[in-house]
TORSEFI-799435 format. One record per residue (C-alpha): residue number from 1; residue in three letters; y, x, z. Coordinates in pm, 1 decimal, padded with zeros to 6 digits. Layout:
BEGIN
+------+------+----------+----------+----------+
! vovo ! miro !        Y !        X !        Z !
+------+------+----------+----------+----------+
!  NUM !  ALA !        Y !        X !        Z !
...
+------+------+----------+----------+----------+
***
This chain:
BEGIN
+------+------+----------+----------+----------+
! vovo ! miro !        Y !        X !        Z !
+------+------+----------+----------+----------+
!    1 !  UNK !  17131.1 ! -02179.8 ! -05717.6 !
!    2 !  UNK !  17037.7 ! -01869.2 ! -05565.5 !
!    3 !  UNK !  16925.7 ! -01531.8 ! -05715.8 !
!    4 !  UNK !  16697.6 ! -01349.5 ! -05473.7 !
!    5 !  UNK !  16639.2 ! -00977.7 ! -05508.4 !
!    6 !  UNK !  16352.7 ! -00785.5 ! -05366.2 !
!    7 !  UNK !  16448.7 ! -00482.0 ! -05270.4 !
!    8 !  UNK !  16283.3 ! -00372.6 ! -05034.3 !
!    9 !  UNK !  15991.6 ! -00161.1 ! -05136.2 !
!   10 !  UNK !  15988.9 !  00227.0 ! -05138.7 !
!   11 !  UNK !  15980.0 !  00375.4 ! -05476.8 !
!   12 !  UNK !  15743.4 !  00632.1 ! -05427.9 !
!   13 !  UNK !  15641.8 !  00695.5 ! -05773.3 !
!   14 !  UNK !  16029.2 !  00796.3 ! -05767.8 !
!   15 !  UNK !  15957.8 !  01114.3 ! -05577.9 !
!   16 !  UNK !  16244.5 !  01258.5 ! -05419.8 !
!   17 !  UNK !  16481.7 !  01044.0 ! -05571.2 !
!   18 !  UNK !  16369.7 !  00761.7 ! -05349.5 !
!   19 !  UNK !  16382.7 !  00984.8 ! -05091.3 !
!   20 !  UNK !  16776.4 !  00947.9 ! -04960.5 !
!   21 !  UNK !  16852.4 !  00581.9 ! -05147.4 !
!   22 !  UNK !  16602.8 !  00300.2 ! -05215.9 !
!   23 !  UNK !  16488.4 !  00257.1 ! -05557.5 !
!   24 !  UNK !  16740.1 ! -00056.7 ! -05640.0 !
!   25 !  UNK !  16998.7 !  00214.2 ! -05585.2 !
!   26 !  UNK !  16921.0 !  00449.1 ! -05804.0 !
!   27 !  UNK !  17180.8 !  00495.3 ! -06098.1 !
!   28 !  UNK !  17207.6 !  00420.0 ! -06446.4 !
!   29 !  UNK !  17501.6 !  00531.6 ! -06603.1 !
!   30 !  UNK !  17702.1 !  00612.2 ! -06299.9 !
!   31 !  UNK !  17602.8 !  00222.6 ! -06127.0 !
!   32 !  UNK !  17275.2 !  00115.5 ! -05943.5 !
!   33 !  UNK !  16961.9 ! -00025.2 ! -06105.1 !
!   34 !  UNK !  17038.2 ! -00314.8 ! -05897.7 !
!   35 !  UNK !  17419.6 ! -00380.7 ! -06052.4 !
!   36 !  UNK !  17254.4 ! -00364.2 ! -06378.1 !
!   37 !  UNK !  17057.3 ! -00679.1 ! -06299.9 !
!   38 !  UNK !  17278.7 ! -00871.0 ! -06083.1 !
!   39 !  UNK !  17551.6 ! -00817.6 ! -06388.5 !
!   40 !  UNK !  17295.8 ! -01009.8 ! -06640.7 !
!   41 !  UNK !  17280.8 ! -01294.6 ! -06393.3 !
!   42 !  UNK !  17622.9 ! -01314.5 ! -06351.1 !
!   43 !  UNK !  17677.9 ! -01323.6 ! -06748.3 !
!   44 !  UNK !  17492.7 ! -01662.7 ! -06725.8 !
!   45 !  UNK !  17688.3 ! -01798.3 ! -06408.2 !
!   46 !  UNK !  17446.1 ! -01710.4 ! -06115.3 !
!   47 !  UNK !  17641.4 ! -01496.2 ! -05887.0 !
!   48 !  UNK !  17504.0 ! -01621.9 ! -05550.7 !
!   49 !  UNK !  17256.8 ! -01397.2 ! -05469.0 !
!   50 !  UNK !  16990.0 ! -01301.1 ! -05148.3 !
!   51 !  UNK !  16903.4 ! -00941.6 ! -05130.0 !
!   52 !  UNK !  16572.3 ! -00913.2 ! -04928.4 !
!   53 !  UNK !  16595.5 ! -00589.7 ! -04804.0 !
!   54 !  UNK !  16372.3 ! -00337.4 ! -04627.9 !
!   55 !  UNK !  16360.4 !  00023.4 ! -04686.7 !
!   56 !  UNK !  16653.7 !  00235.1 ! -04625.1 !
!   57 !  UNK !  16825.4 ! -00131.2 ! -04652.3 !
!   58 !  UNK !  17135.4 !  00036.9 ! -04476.3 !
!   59 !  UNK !  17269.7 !  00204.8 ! -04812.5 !
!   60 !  UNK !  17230.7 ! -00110.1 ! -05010.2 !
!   61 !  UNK !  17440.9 ! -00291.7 ! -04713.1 !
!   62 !  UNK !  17693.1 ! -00015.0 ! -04696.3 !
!   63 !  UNK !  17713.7 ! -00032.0 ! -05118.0 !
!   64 !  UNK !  17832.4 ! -00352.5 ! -05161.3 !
!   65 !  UNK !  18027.2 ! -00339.3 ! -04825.5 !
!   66 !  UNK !  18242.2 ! -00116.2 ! -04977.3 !
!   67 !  UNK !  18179.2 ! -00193.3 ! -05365.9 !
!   68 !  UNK !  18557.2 ! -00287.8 ! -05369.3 !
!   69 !  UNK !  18694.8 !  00085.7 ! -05296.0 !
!   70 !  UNK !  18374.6 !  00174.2 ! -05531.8 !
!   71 !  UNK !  18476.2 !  00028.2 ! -05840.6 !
!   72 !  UNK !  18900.4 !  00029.1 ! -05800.7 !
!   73 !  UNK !  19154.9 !  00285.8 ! -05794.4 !
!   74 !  UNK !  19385.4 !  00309.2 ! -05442.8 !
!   75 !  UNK !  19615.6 !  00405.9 ! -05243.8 !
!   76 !  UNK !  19530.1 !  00437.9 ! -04886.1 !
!   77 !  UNK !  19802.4 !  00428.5 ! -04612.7 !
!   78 !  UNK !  19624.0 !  00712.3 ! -04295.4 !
!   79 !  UNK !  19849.4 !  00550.5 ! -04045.5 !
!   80 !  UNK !  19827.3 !  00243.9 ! -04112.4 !
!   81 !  UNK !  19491.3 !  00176.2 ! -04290.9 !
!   82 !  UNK !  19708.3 ! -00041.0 ! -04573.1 !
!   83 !  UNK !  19533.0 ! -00012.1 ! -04906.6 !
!   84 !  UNK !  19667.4 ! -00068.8 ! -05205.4 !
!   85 !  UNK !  19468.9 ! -00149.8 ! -05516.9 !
!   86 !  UNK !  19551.8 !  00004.6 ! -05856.2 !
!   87 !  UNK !  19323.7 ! -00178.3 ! -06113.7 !
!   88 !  UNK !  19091.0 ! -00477.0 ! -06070.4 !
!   89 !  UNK !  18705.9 ! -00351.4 ! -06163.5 !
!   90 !  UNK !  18578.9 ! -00657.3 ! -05949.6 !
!   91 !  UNK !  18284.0 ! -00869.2 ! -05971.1 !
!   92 !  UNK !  18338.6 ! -01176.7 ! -05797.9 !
!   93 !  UNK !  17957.7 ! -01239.6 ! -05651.0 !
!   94 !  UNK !  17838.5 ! -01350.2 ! -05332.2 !
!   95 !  UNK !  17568.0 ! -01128.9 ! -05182.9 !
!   96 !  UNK !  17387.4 ! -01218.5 ! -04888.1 !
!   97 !  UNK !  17206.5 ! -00944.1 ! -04750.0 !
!   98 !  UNK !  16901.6 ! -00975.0 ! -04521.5 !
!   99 !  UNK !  16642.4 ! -00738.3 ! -04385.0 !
!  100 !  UNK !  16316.0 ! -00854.1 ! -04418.1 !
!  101 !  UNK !  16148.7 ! -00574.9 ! -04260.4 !
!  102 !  UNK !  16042.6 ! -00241.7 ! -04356.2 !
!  103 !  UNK !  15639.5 ! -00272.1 ! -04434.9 !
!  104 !  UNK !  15670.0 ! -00658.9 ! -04528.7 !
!  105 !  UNK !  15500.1 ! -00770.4 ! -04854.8 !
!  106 !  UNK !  15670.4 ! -00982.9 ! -05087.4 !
!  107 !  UNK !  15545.0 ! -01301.7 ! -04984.1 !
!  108 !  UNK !  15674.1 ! -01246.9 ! -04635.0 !
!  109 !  UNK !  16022.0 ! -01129.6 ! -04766.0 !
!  110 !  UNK !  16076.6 ! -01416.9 ! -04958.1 !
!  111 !  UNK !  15962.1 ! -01660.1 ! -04646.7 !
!  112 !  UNK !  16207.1 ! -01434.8 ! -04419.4 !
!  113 !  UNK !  16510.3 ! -01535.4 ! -04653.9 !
!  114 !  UNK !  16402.9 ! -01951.9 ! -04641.9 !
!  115 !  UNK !  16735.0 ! -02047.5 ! -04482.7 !
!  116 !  UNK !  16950.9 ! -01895.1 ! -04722.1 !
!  117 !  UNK !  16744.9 ! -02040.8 ! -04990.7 !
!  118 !  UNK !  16805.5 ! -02382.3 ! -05256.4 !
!  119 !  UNK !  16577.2 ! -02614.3 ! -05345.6 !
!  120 !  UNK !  16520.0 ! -02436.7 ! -05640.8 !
!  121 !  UNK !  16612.5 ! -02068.0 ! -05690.7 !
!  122 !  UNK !  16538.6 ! -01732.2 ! -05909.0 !
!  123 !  UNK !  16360.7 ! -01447.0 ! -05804.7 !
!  124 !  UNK !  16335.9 ! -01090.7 ! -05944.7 !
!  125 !  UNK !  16233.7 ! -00730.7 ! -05856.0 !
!  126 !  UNK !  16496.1 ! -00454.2 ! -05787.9 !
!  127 !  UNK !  16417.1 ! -00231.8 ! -06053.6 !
!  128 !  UNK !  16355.4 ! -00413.4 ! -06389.5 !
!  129 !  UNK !  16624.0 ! -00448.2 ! -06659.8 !
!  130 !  UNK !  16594.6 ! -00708.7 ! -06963.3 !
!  131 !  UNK !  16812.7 ! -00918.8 ! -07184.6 !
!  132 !  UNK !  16681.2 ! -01226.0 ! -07100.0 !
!  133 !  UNK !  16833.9 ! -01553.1 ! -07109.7 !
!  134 !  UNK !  16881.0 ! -01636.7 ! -06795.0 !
!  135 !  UNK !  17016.2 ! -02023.3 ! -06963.8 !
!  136 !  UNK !  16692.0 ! -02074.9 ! -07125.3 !
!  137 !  UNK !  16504.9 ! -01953.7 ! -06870.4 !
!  138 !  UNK !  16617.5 ! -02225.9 ! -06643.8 !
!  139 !  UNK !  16586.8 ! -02501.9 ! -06914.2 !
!  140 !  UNK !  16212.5 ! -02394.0 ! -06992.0 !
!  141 !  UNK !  16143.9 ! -02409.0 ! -06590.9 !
!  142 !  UNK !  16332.8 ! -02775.6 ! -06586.3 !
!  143 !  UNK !  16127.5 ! -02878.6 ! -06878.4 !
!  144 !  UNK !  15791.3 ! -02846.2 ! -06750.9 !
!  145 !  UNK !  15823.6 ! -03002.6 ! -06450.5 !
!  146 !  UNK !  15614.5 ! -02725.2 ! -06277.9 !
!  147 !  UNK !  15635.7 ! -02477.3 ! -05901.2 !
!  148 !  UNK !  15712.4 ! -02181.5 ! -06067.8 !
!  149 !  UNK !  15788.3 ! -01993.6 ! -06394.1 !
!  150 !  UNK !  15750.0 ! -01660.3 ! -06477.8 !
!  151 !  UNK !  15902.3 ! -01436.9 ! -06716.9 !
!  152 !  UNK !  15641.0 ! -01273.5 ! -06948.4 !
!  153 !  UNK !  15733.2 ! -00960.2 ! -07098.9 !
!  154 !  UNK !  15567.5 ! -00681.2 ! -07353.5 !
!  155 !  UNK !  15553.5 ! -00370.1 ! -07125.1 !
!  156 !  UNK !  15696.9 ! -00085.9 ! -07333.5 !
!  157 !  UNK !  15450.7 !  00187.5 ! -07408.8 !
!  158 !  UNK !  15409.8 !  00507.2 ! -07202.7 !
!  159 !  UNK !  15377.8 !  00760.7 ! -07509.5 !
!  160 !  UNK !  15571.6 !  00747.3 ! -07788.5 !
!  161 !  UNK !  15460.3 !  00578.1 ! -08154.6 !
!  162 !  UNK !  15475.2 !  00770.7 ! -08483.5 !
!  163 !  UNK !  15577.1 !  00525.0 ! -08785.9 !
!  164 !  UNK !  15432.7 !  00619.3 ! -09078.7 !
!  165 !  UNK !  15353.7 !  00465.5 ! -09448.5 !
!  166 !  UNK !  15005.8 !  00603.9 ! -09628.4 !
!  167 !  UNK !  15042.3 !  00908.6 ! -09399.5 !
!  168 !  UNK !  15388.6 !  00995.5 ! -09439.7 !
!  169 !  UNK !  15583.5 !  00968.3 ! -09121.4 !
!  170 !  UNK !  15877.0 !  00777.5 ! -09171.1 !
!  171 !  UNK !  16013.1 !  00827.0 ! -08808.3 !
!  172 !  UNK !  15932.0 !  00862.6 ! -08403.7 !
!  173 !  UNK !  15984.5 !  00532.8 ! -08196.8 !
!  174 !  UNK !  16011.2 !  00653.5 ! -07825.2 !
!  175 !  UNK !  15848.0 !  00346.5 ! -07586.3 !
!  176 !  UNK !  15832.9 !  00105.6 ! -07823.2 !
!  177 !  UNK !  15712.0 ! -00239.6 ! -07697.4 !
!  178 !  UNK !  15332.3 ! -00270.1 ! -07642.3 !
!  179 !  UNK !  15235.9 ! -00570.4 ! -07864.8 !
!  180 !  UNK !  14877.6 ! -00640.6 ! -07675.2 !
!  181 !  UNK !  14927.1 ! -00919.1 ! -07389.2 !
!  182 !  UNK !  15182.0 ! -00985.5 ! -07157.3 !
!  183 !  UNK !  15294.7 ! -00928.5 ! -06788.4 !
!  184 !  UNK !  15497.8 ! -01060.6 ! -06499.0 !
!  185 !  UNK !  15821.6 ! -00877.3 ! -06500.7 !
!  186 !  UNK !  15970.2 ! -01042.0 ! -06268.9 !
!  187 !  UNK !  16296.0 ! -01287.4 ! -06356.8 !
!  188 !  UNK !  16092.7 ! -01596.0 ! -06187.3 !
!  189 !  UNK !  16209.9 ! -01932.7 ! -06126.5 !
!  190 !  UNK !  16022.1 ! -02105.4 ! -05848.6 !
!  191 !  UNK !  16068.0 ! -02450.2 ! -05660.1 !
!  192 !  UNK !  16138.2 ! -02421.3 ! -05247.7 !
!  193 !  UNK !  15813.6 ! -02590.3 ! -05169.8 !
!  194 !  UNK !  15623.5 ! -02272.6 ! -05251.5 !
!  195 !  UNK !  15756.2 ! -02154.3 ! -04946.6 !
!  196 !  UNK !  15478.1 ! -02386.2 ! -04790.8 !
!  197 !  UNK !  15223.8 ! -02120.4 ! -04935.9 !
!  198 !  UNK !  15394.7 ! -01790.6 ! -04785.1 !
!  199 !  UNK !  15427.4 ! -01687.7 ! -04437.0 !
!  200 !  UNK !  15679.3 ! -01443.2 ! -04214.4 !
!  201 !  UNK !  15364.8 ! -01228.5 ! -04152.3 !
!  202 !  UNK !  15467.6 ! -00872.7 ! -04277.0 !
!  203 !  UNK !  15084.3 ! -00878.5 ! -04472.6 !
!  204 !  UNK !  15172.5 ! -01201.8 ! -04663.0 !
!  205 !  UNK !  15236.1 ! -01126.5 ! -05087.3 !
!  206 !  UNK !  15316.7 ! -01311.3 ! -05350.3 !
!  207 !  UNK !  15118.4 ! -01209.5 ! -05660.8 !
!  208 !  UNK !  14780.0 ! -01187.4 ! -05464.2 !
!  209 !  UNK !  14738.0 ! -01499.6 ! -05339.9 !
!  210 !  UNK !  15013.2 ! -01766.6 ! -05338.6 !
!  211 !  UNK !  15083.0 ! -01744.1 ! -05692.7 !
!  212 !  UNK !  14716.8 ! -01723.1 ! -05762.0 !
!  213 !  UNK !  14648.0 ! -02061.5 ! -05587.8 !
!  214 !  UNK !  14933.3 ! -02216.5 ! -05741.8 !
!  215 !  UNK !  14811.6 ! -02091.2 ! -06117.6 !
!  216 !  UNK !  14473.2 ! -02248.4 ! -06014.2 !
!  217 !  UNK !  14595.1 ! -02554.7 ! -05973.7 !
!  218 !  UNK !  14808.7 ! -02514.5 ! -06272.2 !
!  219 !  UNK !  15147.0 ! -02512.9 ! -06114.4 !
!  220 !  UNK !  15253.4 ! -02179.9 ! -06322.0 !
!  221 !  UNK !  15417.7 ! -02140.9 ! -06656.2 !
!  222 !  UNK !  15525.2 ! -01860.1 ! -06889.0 !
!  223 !  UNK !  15867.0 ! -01822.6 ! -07020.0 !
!  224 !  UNK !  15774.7 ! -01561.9 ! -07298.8 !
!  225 !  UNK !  16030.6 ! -01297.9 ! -07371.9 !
!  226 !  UNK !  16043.5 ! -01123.0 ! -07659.5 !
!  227 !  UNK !  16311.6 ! -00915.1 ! -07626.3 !
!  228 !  UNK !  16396.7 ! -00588.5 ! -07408.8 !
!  229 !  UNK !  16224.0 ! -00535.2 ! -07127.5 !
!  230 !  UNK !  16146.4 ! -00236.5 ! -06898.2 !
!  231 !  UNK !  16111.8 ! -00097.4 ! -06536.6 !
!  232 !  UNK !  16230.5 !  00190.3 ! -06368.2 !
!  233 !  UNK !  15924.3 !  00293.2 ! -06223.9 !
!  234 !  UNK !  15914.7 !  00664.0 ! -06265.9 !
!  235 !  UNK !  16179.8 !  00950.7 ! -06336.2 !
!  236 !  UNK !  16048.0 !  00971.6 ! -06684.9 !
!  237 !  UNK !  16107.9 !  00552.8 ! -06699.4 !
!  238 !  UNK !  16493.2 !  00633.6 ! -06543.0 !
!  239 !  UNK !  16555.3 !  00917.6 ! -06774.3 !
!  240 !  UNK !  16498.1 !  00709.2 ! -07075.5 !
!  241 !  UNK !  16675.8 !  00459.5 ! -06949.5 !
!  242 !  UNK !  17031.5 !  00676.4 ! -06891.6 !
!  243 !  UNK !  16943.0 !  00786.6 ! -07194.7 !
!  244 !  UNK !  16965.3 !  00449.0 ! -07413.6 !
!  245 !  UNK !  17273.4 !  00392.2 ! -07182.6 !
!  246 !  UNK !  17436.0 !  00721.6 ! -07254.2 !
!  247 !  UNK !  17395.6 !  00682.7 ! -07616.0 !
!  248 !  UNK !  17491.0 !  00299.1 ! -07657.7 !
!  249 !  UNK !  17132.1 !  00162.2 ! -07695.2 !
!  250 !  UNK !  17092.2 ! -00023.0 ! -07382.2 !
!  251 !  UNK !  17048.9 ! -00341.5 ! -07510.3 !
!  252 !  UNK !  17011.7 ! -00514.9 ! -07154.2 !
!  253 !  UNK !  17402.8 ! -00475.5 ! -07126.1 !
!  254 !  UNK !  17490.2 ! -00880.0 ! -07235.4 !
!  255 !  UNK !  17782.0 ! -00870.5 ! -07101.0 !
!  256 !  UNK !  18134.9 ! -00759.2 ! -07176.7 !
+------+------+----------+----------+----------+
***
């Protein structure tokens, strides 16, 4: 089963972070947003993955071209070009890595990347970390026989929330979960005949549209988690997050 990524899109509420390296590359403790997610599919098994790439799609290439001298220790021979490996810091993925264009919407990424694709296959956004269960995500999408699932999460807050008992603050939660409704955040499972909906045109989405018609004709379920759940979409958003990394909260890291 394949694990597609979009990554793609240009970050701008990133500012000049997004400015050199496409969002999906941006780090969290020392490693790229986009390591972080591939690592919790990977936990569950799924390490074949389809990177739909677009801007500044170069640097994600030359990453994981060279992810092995990245992540190991070595001794390089100059004459020769022999290289000797010290330690083994390896995932063992397979990453196919495709450039869908550089103003495509989603819809048209994911149609650009059909012939990589399985008859069923996962689908997430570049920049969204959770510990979701990728297992029982899969069983839920099985179970209902449906085109597509998607994950529904509890956006955390964008102010902080005071805790407090008959007035007396007790403590300061900072982006605690919102507990009104849900949204889509991403982690989707989806059946290969939805590519019949979606186009190569660079104007074609996903959201607006395709998965509209298919909830209409009630082809779309909700796989509700609970759990952690949050995007990097500004510096503020990234800053938090190498925070609960740096101080051994981030409990998206499943593995190891």
């Amino acid at each position: 089963m394949k694990v597609i990524i979009l990554a793609g899109g240009y970050g701008s509420r990133l500012g000049s972070l997004s400015e050199l390296i496409p969002k999906p590359m941006i780090e969290i403790g020392g490693k790229p947003i986009i390591w972080h997610i591939m690592k919790t599919y990977a936990h569950y098994g799924f390490t074949d993955f389809v990177i739909a790439l677009g801007y500044k799609g170069n640097v994600i290439k030359d990453y994981f071209y060279n992810i092995k001298h990245r992540n190991n220790d070595f001794t390089v021979n100059t004459a020769s070009g022999n290289i000797i490996y010290h330690n083994s810091n390896d995932d063992d993925w397979n990453v196919t890595l495709v450039d869908t264009g550089l103003e495509t919407l989603k819809g048209g990424r994911i149609k650009r990347l059909e012939e990589y694709l399985d008859d069923v296959n996962m689908l997430t956004y570049g920049d969204g970390v959770a510990n979701i269960n990728i297992s029982e995500l899969l069983d839920f999408h099985k179970s209902h026989g449906k085109k597509v699932t998607i994950s529904g999460v509890r956006p955390p807050s964008m102010f902080g929330e005071i805790i407090q008992e008959n007035g007396k603050v007790l403590s300061f939660e900072e982006k605690p979960q919102t507990s009104n409704g849900y949204i889509n955040g991403g982690y989707m499972v989806f059946s290969k005949q939805v590519l019949d909906l979606l186009s190569t045109d660079e104007k074609c989405d996903f959201e607006f549209g395709p998965l509209e018609q298919l909830a209409a004709n009630g082809e779309v379920m909700t796989y509700r988690h609970e759990g952690f759940w949050e995007c990097a979409d500004t510096v503020r958003d990234l800053n938090h997050l190498n925070k609960l990394w740096n101080t051994g909260k981030a409990d998206w890291k499943i593995w190891e």
